[in-house]
N, C-alpha and C positions, 0 to 999 in steps of 0.2 A: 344532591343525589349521589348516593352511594356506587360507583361501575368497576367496587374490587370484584373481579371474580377467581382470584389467586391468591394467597398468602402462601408464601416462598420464603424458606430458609435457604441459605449457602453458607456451609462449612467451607475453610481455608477464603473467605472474602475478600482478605487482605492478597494472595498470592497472585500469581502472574493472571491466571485462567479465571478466578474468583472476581479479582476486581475489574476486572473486562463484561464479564457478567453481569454484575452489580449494578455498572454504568447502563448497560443495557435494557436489565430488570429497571430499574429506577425510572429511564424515560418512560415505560409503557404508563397511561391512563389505569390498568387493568389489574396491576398489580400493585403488591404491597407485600417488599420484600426487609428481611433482615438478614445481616450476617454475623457470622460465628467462622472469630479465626481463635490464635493459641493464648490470645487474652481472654478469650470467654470463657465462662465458668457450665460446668456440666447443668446445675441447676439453672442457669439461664437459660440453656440450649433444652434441658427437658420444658419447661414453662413454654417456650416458645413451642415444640411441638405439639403442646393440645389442641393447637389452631392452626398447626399449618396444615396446609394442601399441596404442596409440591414442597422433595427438599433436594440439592443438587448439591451432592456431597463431595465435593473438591476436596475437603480435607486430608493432607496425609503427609509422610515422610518418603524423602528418597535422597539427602545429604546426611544423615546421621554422622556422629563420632564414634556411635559405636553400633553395632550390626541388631542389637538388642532394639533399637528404637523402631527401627522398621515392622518390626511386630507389633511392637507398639500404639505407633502412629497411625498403623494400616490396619494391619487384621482386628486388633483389639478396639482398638477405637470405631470401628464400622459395628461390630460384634453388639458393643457397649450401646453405639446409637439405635441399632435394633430392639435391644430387651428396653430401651426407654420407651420407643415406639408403640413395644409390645404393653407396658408397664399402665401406657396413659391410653392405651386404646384407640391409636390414632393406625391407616394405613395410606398414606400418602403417597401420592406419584415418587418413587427415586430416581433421580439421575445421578450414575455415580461415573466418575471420570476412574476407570481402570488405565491399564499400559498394555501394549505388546509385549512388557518384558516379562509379561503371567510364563510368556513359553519358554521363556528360558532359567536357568537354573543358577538365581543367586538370591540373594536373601530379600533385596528388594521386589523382584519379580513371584518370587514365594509368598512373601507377606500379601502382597496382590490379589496373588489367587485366592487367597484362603481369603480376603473379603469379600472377595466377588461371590464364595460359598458361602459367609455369612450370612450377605442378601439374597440369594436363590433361597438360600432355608426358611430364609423371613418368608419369602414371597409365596413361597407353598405354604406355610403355614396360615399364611394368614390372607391369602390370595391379595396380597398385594401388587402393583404394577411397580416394574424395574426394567428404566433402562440401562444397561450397562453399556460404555465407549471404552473399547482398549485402543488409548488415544496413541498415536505415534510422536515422534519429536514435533511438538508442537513451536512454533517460530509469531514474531510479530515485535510489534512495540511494547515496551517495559516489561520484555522477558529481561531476568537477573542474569547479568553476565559473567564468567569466569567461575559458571556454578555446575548447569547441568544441559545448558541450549551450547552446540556448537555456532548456531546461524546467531545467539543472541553475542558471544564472546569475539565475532570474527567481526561483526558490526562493529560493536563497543569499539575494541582495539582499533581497526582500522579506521575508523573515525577518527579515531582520537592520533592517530599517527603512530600508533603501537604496535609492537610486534607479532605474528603468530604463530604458529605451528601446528603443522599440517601432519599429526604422526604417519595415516597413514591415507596417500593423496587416492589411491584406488577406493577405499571404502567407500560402500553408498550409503548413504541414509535416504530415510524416508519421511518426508515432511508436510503436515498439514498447517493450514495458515489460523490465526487465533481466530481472525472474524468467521470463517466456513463454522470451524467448534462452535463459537456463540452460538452461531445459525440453526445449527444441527439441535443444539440443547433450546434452546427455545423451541422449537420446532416441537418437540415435545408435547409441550404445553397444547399445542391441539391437536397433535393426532400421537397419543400416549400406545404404549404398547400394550397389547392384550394380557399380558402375565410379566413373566422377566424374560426378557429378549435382547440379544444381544445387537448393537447399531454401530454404525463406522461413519468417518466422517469425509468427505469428498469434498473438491477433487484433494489427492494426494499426490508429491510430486519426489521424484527422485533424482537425486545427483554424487557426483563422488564427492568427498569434500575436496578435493584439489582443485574443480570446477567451480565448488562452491567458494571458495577464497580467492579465485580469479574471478569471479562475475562481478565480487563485493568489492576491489578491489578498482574495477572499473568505473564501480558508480562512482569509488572516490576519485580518479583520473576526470570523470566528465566535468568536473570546476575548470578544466584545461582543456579538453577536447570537444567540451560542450558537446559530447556524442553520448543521446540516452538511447538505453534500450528498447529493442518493438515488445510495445507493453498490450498487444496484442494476444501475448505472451501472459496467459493469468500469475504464472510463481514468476517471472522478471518483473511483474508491474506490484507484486506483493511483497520478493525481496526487495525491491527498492524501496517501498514505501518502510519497511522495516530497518532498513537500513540506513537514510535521513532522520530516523525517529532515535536515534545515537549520535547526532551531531549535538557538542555542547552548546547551550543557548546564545553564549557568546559568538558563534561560529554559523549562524545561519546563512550569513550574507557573505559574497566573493565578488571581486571585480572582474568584468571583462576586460579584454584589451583592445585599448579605440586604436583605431589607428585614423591618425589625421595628414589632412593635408588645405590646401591654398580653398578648396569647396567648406570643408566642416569637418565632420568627424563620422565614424562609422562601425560599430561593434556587431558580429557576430552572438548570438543568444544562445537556438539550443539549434542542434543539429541530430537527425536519425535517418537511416539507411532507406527506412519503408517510408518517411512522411515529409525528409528532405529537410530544408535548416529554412530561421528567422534570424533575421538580423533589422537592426535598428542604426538611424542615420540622423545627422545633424546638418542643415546644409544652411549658407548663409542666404543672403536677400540678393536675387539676380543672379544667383547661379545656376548653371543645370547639370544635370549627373545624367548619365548613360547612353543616347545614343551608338545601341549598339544592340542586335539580334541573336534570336535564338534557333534553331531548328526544332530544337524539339523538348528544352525546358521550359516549363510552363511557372509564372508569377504572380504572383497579387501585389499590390500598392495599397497602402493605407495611411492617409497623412493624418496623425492624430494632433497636430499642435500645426496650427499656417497655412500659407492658401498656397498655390500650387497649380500647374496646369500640367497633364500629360498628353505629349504628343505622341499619335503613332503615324507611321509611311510605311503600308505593305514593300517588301524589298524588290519587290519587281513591278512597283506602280510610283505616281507620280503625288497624288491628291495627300494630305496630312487633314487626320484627325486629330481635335485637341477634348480632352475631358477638363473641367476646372473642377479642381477639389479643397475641401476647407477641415480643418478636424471638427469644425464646430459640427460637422454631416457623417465623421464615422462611415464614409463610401469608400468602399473596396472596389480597386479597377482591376480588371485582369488581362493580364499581360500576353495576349495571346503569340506561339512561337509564327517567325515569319513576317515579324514586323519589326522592325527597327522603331524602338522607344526612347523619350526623354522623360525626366520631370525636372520642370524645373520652380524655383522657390521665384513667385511675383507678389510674395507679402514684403512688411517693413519690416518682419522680425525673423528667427529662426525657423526652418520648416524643420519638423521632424516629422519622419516617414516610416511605419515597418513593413520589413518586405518577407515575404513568404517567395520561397524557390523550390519546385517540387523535387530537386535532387540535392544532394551534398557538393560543392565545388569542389570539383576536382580538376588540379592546375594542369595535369596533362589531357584531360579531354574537355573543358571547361564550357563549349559548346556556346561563345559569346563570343561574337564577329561586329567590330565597330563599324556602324556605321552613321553617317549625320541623319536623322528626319527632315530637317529643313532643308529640302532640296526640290521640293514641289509644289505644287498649289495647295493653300487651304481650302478643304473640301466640306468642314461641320463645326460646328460649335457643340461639345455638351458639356450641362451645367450639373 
């Protein structure tokens, strides 16, 4: 059974915004999409339009050699895919990806405008539907670096241990994230616009670039402070993800630092201001770790490898509680503050444990007062 209800061209397929696209169009059931980048031939691209029904026209210039291309690549080439449009008889949904820089006064943001008049002229003529996006700096994965994205070249670099330059650290810019664009352009596809209208893409987000080279700069520090950002934060949880997406393949993986001693061993993971740090533990057979209270940090335990028992002793009572825990059960204890806790390892092999701490340690208020559990009666068993 046949459930195309779309055939979809995209012009420029191959480029940053194109094959983000592509991927996207391609998963749907619904669709049945081709694209056309500067390998494709004008006759393939007319052939292809007697059947399409949506075309999202990414195609264009904005790196030329010489200022002649941007007319080119933009106005003429938009111009050109309209009289084909007109030629074969087809009026098809557009989406065309325009700039902000229509408002200002250079040869790229000229060339721009004058497409975006190309398709208004189609669309009256021929009542055809256009959406038009005067996209902003648009940021993400397999943006081309050291071309035309500051947030794609500050990645790249910084990843790589390279240097950058920050001309001018006040400037802001204004940046939408690649998957919102996807989102928006799809979006399309079922609620199209009444005639040619113009659409924006949300959320957008603002920073100076001096901020923006310090944020990027952090994510690379966190291999070492294992401090990530509150990604609560939609553009800190989207630069980051854009900014991992330039680590070379080689370089995915980094070590922590164990620090050992006479028990086992114990690494620190990730750490954040709003969700507090994890760390992970190796402890040998017959030892115990902690022995010591909180006021007001709160814990989880989780022994994913070994069997284990956690003891608690309210600090101003006498009776001990013990939990036994095994990884084979994946059971989370919670540590509640006000109790003076141990675990200790009663397998024959290594326990390992991870622990969650709802704050960051901090060695001058650490808020962790030793004390023994074992100092009063067993009061429960749980299993």
């Amino acid at each position: 059974m046949n459930n195309i209800l779309w055939k979809v061209i995209v012009t420029g397929s191959k480029g940053f915004i194109g094959r983000q696209l592509m991927e996207a169009l391609n998963r749907r059931p619904d669709v049945e999409v081709q694209g056309f980048d500067i390998d494709s031939s004008l006759e393939e691209l007319g052939e292809a339009l007697r059947e399409t029904a949506v075309v999202f026209h990414l195609a264009g210039v904005n790196r030329p050699e010489r200022d002649e291309e941007y007319e080119e690549g933009n106005h003429l080439f938009t111009k050109k895919l309209c009289t084909i449009l007109e030629e074969v008889g087809r009026t098809p949904l557009v989406v065309f990806s325009s700039s902000v820089q229509v408002e200002l006064n250079n040869p790229y943001g000229k060339s721009k405008l004058r497409a975006e008049d190309a398709l208004r002229d189609w669309s009256k003529r021929t009542s055809a539907r256009v959406a038009m996006f005067r996209l902003k700096n648009v940021f993400g994965k397999w943006c081309r670096p050291n071309y035309n994205s500051v947030v794609a070249t500050f990645c790249h670099n910084i990843a790589k241990g390279l240097s950058i330059k920050v001309s001018d650290p006040a400037k802001k810019i204004e940046l939408v994230y690649i998957d919102d664009v996807i989102s928006v352009f799809l979006d399309c596809l079922e609620r199209p616009p009444l005639g040619c209208e113009y659409k924006d893409v949300s959320p957008s987000f603002v920073i100076t670039l001096e901020d923006l080279a310090r944020q990027i700069e952090m994510f690379r520090d966190s291999r070492l402070s294992l401090l990530l950002p509150d990604f609560s934060d939609s553009f800190l949880k989207k630069l980051y993800a854009t900014y991992i997406s330039y680590l070379e393949e080689n370089d995915f993986a980094y070590q922590l630092t164990i620090r050992k001693d006479a028990r086992g061993e114990l690494a620190e993971f990730l750490k954040q201001s709003h969700f507090g740090q994890i760390f992970i533990s190796r402890t040998k057979p017959g030892i115990t770790r902690g022995n010591h209270f909180h006021h007001t940090k709160a814990e989880k335990f989780l022994v994913v490898d070994g069997d284990a028992v956690i003891k608690f002793r309210r600090i101003d009572g006498t009776d001990i509680i013990e939990y036994r825990v095994s990884g084979k059960n994946f059971k989370v204890v919670d540590i509640p503050p006000g109790y003076t806790h141990s675990i200790e390892n009663v397998g024959r092999g290594e326990l390992i444990t991870l622990f969650w701490a709802g704050e960051v340690f901090d060695s001058k208020n650490p808020d962790t007062y030793p004390l023994d559990v074992v100092k009063g009666n067993k009061k429960e068993t749980n299993s």
